[in-house]
C-alpha positions in Angstrom: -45.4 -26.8 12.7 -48.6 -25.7 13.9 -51.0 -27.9 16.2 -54.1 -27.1 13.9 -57.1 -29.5 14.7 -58.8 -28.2 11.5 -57.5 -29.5 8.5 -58.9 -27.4 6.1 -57.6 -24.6 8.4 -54.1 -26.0 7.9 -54.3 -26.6 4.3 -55.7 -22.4 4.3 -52.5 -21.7 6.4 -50.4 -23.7 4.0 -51.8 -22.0 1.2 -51.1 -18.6 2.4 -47.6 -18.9 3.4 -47.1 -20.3 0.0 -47.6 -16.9 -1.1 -45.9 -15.1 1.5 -43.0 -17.3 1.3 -42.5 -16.9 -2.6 -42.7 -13.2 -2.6 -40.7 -12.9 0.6 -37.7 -14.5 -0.7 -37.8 -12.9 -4.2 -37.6 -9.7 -1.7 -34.9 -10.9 0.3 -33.1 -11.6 -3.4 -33.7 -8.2 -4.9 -32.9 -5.9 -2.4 -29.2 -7.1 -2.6 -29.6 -4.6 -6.1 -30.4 -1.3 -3.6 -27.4 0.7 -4.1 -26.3 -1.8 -7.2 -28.8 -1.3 -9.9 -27.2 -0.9 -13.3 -28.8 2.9 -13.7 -30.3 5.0 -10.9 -33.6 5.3 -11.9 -33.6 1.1 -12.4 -32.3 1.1 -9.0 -34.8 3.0 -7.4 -37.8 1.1 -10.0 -36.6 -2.5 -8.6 -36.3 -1.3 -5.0 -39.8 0.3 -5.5 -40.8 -3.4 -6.7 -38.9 -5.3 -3.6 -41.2 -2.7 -1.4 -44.4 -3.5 -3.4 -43.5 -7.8 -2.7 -42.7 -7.5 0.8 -45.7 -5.4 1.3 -47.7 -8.5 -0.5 -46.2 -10.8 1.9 -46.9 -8.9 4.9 -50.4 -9.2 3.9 -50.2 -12.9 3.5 -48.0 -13.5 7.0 -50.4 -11.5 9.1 -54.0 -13.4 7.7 -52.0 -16.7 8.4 -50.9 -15.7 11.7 -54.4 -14.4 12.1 -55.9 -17.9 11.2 -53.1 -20.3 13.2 -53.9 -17.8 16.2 -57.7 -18.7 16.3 -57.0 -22.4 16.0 -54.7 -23.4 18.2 -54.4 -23.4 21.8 -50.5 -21.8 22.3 -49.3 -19.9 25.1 -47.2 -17.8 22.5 -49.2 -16.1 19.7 -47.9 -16.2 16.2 -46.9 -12.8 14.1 -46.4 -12.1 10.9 -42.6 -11.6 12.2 -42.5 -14.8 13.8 -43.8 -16.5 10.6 -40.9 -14.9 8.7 -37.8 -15.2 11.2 -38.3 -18.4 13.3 -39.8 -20.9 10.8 -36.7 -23.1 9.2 -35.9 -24.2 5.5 -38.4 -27.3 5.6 -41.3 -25.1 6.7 -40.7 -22.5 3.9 -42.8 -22.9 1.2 -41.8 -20.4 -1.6 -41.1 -21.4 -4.9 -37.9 -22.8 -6.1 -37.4 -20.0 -8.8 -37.8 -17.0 -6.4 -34.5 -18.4 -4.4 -32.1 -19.4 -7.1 -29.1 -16.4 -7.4 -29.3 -13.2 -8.5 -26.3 -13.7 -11.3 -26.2 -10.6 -13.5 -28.8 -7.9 -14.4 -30.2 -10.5 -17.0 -30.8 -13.4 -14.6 -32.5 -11.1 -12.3 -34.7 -9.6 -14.7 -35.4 -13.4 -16.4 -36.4 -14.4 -12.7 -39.0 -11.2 -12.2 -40.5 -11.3 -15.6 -41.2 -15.1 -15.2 -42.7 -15.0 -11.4 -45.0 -12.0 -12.5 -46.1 -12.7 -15.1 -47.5 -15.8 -12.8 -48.5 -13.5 -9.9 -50.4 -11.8 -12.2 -52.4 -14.7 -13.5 -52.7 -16.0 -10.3 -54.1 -13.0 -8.8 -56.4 -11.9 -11.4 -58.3 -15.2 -10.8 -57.5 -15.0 -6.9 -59.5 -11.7 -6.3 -62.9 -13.5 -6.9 -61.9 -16.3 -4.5 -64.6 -17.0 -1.6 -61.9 -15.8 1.1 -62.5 -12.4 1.2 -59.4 -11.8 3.1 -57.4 -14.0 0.1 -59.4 -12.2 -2.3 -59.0 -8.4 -1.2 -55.4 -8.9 -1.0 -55.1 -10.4 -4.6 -57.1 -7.3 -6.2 -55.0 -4.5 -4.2 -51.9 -6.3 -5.4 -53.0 -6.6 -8.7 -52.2 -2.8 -9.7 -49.2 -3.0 -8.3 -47.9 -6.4 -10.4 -49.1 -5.2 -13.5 -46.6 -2.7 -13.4 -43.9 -5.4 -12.6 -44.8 -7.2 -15.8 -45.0 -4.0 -17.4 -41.4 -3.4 -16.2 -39.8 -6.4 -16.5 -41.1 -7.3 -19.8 -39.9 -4.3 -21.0 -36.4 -5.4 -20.0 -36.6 -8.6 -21.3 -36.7 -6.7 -24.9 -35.1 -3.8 -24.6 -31.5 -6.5 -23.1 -32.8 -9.1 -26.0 -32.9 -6.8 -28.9 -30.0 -4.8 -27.5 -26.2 -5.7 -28.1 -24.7 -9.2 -29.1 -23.7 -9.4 -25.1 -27.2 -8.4 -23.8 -28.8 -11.2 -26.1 -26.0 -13.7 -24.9 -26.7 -12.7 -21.4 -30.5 -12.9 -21.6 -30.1 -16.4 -23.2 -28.3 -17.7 -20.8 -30.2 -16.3 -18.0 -33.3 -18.1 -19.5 -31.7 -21.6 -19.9 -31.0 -21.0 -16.0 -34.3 -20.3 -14.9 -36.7 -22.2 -17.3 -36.2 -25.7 -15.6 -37.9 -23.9 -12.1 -40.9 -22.4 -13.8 -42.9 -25.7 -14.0 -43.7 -25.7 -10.5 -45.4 -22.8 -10.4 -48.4 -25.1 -12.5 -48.1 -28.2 -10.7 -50.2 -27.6 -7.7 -49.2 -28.7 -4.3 -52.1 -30.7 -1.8 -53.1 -27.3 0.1 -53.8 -26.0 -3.6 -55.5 -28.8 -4.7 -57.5 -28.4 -1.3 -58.2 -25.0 -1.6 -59.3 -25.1 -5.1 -61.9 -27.8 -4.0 -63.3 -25.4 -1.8 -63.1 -22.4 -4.2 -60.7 -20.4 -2.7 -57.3 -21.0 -5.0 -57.7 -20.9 -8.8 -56.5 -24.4 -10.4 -52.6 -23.2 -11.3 -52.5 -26.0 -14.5 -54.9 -23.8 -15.8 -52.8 -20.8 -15.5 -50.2 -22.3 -17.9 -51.2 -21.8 -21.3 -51.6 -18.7 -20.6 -48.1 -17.4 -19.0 -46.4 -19.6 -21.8 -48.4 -17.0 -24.5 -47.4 -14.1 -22.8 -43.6 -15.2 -22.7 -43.7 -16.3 -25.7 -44.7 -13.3 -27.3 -42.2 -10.7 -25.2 -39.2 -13.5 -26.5 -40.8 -12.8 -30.0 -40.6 -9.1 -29.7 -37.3 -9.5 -27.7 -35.7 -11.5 -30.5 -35.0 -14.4 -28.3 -35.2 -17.7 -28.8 -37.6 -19.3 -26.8 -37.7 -22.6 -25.2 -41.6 -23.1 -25.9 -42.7 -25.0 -28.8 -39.6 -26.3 -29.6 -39.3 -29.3 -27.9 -37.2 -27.6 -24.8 -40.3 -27.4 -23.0 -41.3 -30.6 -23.4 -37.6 -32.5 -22.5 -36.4 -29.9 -20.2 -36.6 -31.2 -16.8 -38.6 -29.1 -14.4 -37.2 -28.9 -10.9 -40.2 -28.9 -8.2 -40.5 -29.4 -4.1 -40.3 -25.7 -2.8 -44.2 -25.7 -2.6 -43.6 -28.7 0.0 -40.4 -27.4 1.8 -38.4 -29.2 -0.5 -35.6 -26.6 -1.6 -32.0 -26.1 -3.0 -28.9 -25.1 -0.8 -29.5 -21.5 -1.2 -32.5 -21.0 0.5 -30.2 -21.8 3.2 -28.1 -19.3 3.0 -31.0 -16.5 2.4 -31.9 -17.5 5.3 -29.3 -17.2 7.2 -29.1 -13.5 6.6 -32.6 -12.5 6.8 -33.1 -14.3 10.1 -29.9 -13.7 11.9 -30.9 -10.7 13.8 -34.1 -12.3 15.0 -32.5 -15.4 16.1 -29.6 -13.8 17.6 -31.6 -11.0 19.9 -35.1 -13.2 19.7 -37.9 -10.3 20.2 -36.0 -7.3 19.5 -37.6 -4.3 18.4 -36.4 -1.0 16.3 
């Protein structure tokens, strides 16, 4: 996309609009529940949530605009806006879990509970990385996913260990999402790249550890889990989003958050 003559530059840039991408698209999916949330003060709490992601992401967007600016030679300079509205499906790089539908309250939750519980992991080891730029942003963001897993792993009991439809519904909502969360451990080239030079923690190492933690909110939710019984093992695990690889719907996420800015290119509020 970018005419970078460093490579470890580029595989820095990649890295960070991996997570801008992933938490940019979850927003883009969870504000369609402002105004539809199943209770007004879970409306305003997942809102509050979509604010603290895109927020994250703006973070993200500006360092990598900040680093493609001081390594290339364009005319145009890169923003974080221009990173978010004028790049296409292939040079997206979010996760495959953070674009799949918002379904019902369940799926949603599923979705939020599973991504940060894996933000958090990720960040907590992020925040000693030797980018100090990386790092600060991973241990301000921090406090404000802990309350996200604090949140959404509240849900995740309180709609398991609710009615006979809640259960069903939160069931259901994990056989959906489970085949997505594998790529979040299988780490792309720029991760691989980055954790050679100590900047990215080694995702595979992250996994044992988000499985335990899921595990035991399913235990206290009453669900039953697809770890440890063979699921995890057979289920197939859908991966390519970290390489621009992604399903149909990114598409169409696209389409709407981009329209504006590709319709009336450089127009301001």
């Amino acid at each position: 996309m970018y005419s970078i003559i460093n490579q470890l530059t580029n595989q820095l840039v990649n890295y960070t609009l991996y997570l801008a991408d992933s938490n940019l698209i979850l927003t883009q999916r969870n504000a369609a529940w402002c105004g539809h949330g199943p209770i007004l003060e879970q409306d305003i709490a997942i809102t509050n949530i979509t604010l603290d992601l895109i927020g994250q992401s703006r973070n993200f967007y500006q360092y990598a605009a900040q680093l493609i600016n001081q390594s290339t030679n364009q005319l145009t300079v890169v923003t974080e806006d221009s990173l978010a509205y004028l790049r296409t499906e292939r040079e997206f790089k979010n996760l495959l879990l953070v674009e799949q539908e918002n379904g019902d309250w369940a799926q949603t939750i599923v979705r939020q509970f599973f991504y940060s519980v894996y933000q958090y992991l990720l960040y907590e080891k992020m925040q000693h990385s030797k980018d100090e730029q990386l790092a600060g942003i991973a241990a301000k963001s921090l406090k404000e996913v802990t309350y996200h897993v604090k949140w959404s792993s509240e849900w995740v009991v309180r709609l398991g260990d609710g009615t006979a439809e809640s259960h069903e519904r939160m069931q259901h909502a994990i056989a959906e999402l489970w085949p997505y969360t594998g790529e979040m451990f299988l780490p792309a080239d720029y991760e691989t790249a980055m954790l050679a030079e100590g900047i990215a923690p080694d995702v595979s190492l992250l996994k044992e550890e988000w499985l335990k933690k899921v595990s035991d909110v399913f235990s206290e939710a009453t669900i039953s889990s697809p770890i440890g019984g063979g699921w995890e093992g057979a289920a197939f695990m859908h991966s390519g989003g970290k390489n621009g690889i992604h399903t149909e719907k990114l598409g169409y996420i696209l389409s709407d958050l981009q329209y504006l800015q590709r319709t009336y290119t450089g127009a301001e509020w």
